[in-house]
C-alpha positions as CSV (number, residue, x, y, z in Angstrom):
1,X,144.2,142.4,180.4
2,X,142.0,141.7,183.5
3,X,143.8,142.6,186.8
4,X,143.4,139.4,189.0
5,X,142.5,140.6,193.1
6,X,145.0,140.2,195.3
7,X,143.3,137.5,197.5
8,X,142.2,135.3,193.9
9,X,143.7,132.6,193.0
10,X,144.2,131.4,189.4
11,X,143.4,127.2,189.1
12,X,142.3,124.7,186.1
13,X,138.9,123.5,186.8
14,X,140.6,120.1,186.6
15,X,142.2,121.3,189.9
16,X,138.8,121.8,191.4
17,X,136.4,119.2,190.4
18,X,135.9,115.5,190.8
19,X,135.9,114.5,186.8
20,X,135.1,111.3,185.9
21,X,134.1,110.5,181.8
22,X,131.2,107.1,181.9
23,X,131.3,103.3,181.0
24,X,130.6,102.1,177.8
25,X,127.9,99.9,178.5
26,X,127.1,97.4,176.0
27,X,123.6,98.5,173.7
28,X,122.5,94.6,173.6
29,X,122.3,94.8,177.2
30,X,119.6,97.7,177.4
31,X,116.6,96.4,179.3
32,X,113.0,97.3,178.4
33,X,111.8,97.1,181.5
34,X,111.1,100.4,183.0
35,X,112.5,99.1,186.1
36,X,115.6,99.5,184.9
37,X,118.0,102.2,185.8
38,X,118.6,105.0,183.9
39,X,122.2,105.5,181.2
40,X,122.9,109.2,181.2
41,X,123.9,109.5,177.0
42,X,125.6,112.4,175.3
43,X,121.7,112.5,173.5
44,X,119.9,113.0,177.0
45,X,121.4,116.2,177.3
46,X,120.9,119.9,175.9
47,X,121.7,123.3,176.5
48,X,121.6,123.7,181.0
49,X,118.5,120.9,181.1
50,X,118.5,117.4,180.5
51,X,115.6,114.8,178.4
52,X,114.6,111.3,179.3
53,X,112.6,111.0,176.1
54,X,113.1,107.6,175.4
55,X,116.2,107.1,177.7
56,X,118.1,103.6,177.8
57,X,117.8,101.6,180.9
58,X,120.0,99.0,182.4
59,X,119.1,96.5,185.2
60,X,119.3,97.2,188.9
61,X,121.5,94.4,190.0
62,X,124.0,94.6,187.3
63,X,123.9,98.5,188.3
64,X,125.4,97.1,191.8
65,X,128.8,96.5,189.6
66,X,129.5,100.2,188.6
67,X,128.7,102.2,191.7
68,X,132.1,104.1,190.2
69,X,129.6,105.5,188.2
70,X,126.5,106.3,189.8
71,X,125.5,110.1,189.5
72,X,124.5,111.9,192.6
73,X,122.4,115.5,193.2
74,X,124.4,118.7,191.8
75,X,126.9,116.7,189.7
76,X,127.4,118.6,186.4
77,X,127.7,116.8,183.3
78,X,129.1,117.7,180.3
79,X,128.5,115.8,176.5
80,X,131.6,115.1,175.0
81,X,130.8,113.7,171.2
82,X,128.7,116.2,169.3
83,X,129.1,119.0,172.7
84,X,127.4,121.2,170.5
85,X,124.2,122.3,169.5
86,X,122.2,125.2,167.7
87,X,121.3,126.4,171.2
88,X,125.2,125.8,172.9
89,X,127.1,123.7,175.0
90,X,125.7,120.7,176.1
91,X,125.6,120.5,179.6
92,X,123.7,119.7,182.7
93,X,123.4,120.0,186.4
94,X,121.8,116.8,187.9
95,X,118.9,117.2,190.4
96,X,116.8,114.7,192.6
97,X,114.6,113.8,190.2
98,X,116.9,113.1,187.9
99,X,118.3,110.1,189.8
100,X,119.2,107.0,190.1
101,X,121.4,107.1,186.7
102,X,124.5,106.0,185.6
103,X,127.1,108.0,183.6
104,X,127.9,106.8,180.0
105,X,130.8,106.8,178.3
106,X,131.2,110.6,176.3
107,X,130.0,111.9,178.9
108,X,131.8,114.0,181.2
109,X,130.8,114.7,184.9
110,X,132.1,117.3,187.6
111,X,131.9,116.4,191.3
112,X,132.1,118.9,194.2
113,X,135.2,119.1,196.1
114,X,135.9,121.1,199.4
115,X,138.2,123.7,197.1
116,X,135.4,125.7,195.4
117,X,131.4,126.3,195.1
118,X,129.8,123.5,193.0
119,X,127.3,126.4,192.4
120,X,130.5,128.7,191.6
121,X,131.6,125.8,189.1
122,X,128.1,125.0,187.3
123,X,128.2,129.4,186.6
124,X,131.9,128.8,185.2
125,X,130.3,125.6,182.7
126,X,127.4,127.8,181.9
127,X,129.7,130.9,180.8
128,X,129.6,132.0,177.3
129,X,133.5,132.0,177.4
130,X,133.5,128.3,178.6
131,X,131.6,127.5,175.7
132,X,133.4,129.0,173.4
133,X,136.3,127.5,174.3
134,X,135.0,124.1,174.0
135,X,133.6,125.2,170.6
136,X,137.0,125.9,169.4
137,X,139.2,123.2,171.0
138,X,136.7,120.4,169.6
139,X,138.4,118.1,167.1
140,X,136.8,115.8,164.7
141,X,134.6,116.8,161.8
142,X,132.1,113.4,161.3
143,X,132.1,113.5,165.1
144,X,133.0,116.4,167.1
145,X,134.7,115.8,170.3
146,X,135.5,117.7,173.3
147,X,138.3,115.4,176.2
148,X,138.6,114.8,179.6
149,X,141.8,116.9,179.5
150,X,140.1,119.9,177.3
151,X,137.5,120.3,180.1
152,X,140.3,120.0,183.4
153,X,142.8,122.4,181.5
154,X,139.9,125.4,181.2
155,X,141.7,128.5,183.8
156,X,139.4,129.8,186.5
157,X,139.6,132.8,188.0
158,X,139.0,131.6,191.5
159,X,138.1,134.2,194.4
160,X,137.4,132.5,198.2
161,X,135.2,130.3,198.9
162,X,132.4,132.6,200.1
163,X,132.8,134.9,197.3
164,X,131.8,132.5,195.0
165,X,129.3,131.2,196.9
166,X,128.3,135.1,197.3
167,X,128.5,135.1,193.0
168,X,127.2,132.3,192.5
169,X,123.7,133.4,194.3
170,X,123.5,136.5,192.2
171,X,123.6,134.9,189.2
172,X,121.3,132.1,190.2
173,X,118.5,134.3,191.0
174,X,119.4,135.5,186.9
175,X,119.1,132.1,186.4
176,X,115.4,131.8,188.0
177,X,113.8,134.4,186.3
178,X,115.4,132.8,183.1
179,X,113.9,129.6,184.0
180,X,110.3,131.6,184.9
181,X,110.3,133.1,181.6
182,X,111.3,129.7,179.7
183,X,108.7,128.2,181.7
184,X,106.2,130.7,180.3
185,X,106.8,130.7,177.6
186,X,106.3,126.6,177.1
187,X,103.3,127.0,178.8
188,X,102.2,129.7,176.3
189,X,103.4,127.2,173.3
190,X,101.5,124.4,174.6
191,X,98.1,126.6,175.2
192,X,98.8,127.5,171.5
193,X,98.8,123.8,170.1
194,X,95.6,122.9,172.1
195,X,93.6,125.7,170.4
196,X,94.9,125.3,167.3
197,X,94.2,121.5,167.4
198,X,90.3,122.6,168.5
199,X,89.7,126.1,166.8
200,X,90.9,124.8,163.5
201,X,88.6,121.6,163.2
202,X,86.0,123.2,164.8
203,X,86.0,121.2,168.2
204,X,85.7,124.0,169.8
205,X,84.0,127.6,168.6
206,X,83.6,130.9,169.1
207,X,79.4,131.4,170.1
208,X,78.8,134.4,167.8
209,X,79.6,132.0,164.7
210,X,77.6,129.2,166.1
211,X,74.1,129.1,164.2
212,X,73.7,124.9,164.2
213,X,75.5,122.4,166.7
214,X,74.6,120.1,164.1
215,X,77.6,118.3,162.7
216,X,78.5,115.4,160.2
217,X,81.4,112.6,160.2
218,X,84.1,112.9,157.6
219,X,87.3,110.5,157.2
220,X,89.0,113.2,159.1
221,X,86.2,113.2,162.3
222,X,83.1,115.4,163.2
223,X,83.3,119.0,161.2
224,X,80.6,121.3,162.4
225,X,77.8,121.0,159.4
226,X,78.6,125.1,158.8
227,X,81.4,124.5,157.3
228,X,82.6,123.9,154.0
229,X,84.7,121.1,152.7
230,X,87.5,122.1,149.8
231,X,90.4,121.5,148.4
232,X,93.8,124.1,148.2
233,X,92.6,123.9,144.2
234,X,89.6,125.5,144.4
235,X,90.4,128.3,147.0
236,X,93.5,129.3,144.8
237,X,93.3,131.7,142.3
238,X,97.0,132.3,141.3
239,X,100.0,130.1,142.0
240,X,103.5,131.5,140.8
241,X,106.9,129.3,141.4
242,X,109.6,131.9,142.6
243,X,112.6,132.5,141.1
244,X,115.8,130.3,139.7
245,X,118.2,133.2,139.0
246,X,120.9,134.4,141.4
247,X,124.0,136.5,141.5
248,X,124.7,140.6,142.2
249,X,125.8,142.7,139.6
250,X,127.9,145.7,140.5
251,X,125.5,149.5,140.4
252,X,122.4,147.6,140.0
253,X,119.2,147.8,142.1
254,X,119.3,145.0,144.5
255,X,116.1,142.9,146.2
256,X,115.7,140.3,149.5
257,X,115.0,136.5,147.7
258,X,113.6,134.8,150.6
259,X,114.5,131.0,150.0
260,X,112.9,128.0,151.7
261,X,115.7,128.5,154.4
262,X,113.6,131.7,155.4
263,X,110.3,129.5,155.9
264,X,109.7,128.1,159.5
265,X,106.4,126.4,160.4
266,X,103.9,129.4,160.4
267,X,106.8,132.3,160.8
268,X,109.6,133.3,158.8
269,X,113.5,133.5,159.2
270,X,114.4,136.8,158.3
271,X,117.6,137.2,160.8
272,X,119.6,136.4,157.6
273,X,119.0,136.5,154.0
274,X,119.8,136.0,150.3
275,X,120.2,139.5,147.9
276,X,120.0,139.1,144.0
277,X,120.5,141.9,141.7
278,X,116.8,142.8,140.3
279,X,117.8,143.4,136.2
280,X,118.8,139.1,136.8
281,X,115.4,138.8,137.3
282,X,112.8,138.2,134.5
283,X,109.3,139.4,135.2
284,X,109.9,140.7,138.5
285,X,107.0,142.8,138.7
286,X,104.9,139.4,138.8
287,X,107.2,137.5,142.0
288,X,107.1,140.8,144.4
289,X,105.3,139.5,147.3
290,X,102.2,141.4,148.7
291,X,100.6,141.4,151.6
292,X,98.8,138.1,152.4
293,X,100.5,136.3,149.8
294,X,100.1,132.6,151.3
295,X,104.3,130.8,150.6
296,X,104.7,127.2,150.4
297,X,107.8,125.3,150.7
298,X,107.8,122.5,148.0
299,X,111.2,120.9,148.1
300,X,112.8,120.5,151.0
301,X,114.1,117.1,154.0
302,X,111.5,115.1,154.5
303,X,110.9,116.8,157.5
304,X,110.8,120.6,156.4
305,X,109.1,120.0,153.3
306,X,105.3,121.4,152.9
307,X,106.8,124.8,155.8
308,X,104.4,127.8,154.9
309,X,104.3,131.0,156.1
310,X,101.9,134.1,155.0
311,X,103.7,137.3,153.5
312,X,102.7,140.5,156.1
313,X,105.3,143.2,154.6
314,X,108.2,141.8,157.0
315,X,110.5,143.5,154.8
316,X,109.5,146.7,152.1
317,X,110.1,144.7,149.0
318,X,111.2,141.1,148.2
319,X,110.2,138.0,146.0
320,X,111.1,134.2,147.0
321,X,113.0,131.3,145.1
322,X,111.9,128.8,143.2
323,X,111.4,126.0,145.8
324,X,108.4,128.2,147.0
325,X,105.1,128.7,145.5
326,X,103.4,131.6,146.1
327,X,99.5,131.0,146.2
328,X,96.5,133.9,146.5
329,X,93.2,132.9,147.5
330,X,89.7,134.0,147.0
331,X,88.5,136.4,148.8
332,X,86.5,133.9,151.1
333,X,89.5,132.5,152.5
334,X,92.0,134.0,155.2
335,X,95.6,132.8,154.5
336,X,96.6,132.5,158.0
337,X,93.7,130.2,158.4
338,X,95.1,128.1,156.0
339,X,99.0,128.1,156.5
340,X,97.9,127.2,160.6
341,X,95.9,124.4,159.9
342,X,98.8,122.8,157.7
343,X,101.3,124.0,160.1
344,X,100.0,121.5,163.2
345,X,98.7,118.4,164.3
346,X,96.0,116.7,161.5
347,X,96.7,119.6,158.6
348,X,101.0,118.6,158.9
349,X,100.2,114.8,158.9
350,X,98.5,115.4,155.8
351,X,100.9,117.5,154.3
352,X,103.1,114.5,155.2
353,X,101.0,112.0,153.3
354,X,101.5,113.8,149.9
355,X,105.2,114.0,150.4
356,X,107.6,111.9,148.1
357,X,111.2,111.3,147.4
358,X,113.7,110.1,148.7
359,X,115.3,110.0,152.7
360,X,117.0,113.2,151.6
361,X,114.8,115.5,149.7
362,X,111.6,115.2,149.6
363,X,109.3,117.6,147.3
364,X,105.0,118.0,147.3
365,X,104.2,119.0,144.0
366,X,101.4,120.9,142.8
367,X,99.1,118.0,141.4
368,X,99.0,116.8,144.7
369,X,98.6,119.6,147.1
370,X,96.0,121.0,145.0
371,X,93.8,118.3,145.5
372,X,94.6,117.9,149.6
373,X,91.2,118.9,151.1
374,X,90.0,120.3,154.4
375,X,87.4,122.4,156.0
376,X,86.8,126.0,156.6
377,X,84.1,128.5,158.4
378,X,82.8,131.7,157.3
379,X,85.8,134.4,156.2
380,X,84.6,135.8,159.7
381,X,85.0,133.1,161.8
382,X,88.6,132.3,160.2
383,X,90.1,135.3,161.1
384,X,88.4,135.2,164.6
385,X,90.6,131.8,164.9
386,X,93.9,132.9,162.8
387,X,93.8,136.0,165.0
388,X,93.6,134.0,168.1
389,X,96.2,132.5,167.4
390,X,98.4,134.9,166.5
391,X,98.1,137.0,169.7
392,X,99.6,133.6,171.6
393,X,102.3,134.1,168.8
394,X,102.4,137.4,170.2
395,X,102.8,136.9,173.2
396,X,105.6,134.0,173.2
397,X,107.6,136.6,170.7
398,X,107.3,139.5,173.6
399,X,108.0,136.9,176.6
400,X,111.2,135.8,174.0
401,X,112.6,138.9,173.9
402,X,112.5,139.4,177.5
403,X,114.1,136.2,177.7
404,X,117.0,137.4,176.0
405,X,117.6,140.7,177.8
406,X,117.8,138.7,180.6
407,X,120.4,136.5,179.0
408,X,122.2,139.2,177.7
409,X,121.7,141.3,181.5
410,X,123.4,138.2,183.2
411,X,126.2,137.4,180.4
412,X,127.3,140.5,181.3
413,X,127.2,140.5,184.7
414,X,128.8,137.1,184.7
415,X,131.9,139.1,182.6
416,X,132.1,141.4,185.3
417,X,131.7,139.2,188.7
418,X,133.7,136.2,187.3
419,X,136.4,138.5,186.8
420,X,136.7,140.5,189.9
421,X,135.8,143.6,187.9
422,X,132.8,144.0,190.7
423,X,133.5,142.9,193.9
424,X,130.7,141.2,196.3
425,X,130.4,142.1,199.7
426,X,130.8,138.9,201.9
């Protein structure tokens, strides 16, 4: 048990903010005028940052009627239906640019008050132990929901008011280089897309590889005249489905089954996955993966279906399910070429094309893929551009895992400060 400092106090963070939950304002009163004022939804905000992507607005005068619930600089909000996603808590601190808005109903927002650090407070709502909290005192299973009186009832260790402040700047300059690295790191991302977009049709090129500027329309725009149009069929030299079987048997040899759960778009998901006992297996020696083996998702939502991902010997030994195909090329043809055209931009919206099925599971069957066409450069100048492209991949993996020492650096120094385990000097 943590020993509280003499000169803490223990509170509710009901006891220290302002909180207020929004209006229901009526839907067939959104305006489309982008004159209108902005309605802060449960769906504007994720984890510490909020997104106007295609925000609902509401008109100016009317606003005049609900100044109750007009947001202001620093307020902290909170989303109270669905608080939680893959990334955390849903919650937000609201800056300058973020105004004028008005508060909508689910949503919960904290006001400063003279008793404690608005800064102090948004540290508390960002706190791994905050989060969990709300995570387990959420109720509802079609709709999970988080109340007004959840939030207040959260204890605070509360020192004086300069302390926190004191606390509050220690972890805020966490906080910054955080954000500096996040910031980096979406640069990096968007670098990536542009050169993909170019390197792969051949917008751009790399001048060693460049014998003719001459170039010729297609249905799909201007390829360089160097390269080759084909289709997936005639690169392919072996297809193989994966596996159906599953199950452990007890003393047997056992072997990673990488399942379409495992695909991402151009990178795999190996923090987690599936073991099957090899003697359940028939014909194993033909499903182990080798290196370069291109995987393609083929059944899957309508918006994961067609994921593929090249094999590099992530793991010593493993074979995949039977909603992937494996697929070797010829020699020519660099898989990572391949897997990054389909993966972005023109390459996925094709993909998308030769989907079908239903609003639930889609599947891209080989009769169709094989005949999806596109163009491709010299085996040289492929692997000039795949390699490109996987040193930005590089580089956003190293900048993530700084990212998370960070995270982890501060959740612990959060542990210690916000208990009065360390003291600040004031």
């Amino acid at each position: 048990m943590v020993e509280v400092p003499n000169d803490w106090q223990i509170a509710n963070l009901g006891q220290l903010v302002d909180l207020l939950t929004g209006y229901p304002f009526k839907s067939d009163q959104y305006i489309d005028s982008n004159e209108g004022m902005k309605l802060l939804r449960g769906d504007n905000i994720i984890q510490g940052q909020l997104r106007w992507e295609n925000v609902m607005l509401w008109s100016k005068t009317d606003a005049e009627n609900y100044t109750k619930y007009l947001l202001e600089e620093d307020d902290i909000v909170i989303a109270m239906d669905r608080p939680w996603i893959q990334a955390g808590l849903k919650f937000a601190r609201i800056s300058y640019k973020d105004l004028s808005a008005l508060l909508v109903q689910r949503v919960a927002r904290l006001r400063k008050t003279e008793l404690a650090s608005i800064d102090f407070i948004f540290q508390i709502v960002s706190s791994h132990e905050f989060s969990q909290r709300m995570l387990l005192m959420q109720t509802g299973s079609t709709v999970p929901h988080i109340s007004s009186e959840q939030i207040k009832s959260y204890p605070i260790l509360l020192p004086p008011l300069e302390e926190q402040r004191k606390i509050a700047a220690i972890l805020g300059t966490w906080d910054r280089a955080i954000g500096l690295v996040e910031a980096l790191i979406a640069a990096l991302q968007a670098r990536k897309r542009g050169l993909m977009q170019l390197l792969l049709t051949g917008e751009i090129r790399f001048h060693e590889f460049v014998e003719s500027k001459d170039i010729y329309e297609t249905h799909y725009g201007n390829i360089p005249s160097e390269w080759s149009e084909v289709t997936i069929g005639d690169i392919a030299i072996e297809t193989q489905l994966g596996t159906s079987s599953r199950g452990m048997l007890e003393n047997s040899s056992i072997i990673p089954l990488i399942k379409m759960g495992n695909l991402g778009w151009g990178k795999f998901e190996l923090s987690a996955y599936e073991l099957i006992s090899e003697e359940l297996v028939d014909n194993i020696d033909t499903l182990i993966l080798n290196d370069g083996d291109f995987l393609f998702n083929t059944r899957n939502t309508p918006d994961l279906v067609g994921k593929s991902v090249v094999w590099h010997n992530e793991l010593p030994k493993a074979i995949t399910d039977n909603n992937i195909q494996r697929i070797r090329f010829s020699e020519n043809i660099a898989p990572d070429f391949i897997s990054q055209f389909l993966t972005y931009g023109k390459g996925k919206k094709r993909l998308r094309s030769i989907a079908s099925g239903s609003t639930s599971v889609a599947a891209i069957y080989w009769k169709d893929f094989s005949k999806l066409n596109l163009f491709v450069p010299h085996i040289s100048e492929q692997r000039k551009i795949s390699g490109t492209i996987r040193d930005c991949d590089y580089q956003v993996d190293l900048l993530t895992i700084y990212r998370s020492k960070f995270q982890e650096q501060k959740k612990g120094l959060m542990q210690k400060l916000l208990t009065g385990q360390v003291r600040v000097k004031v």
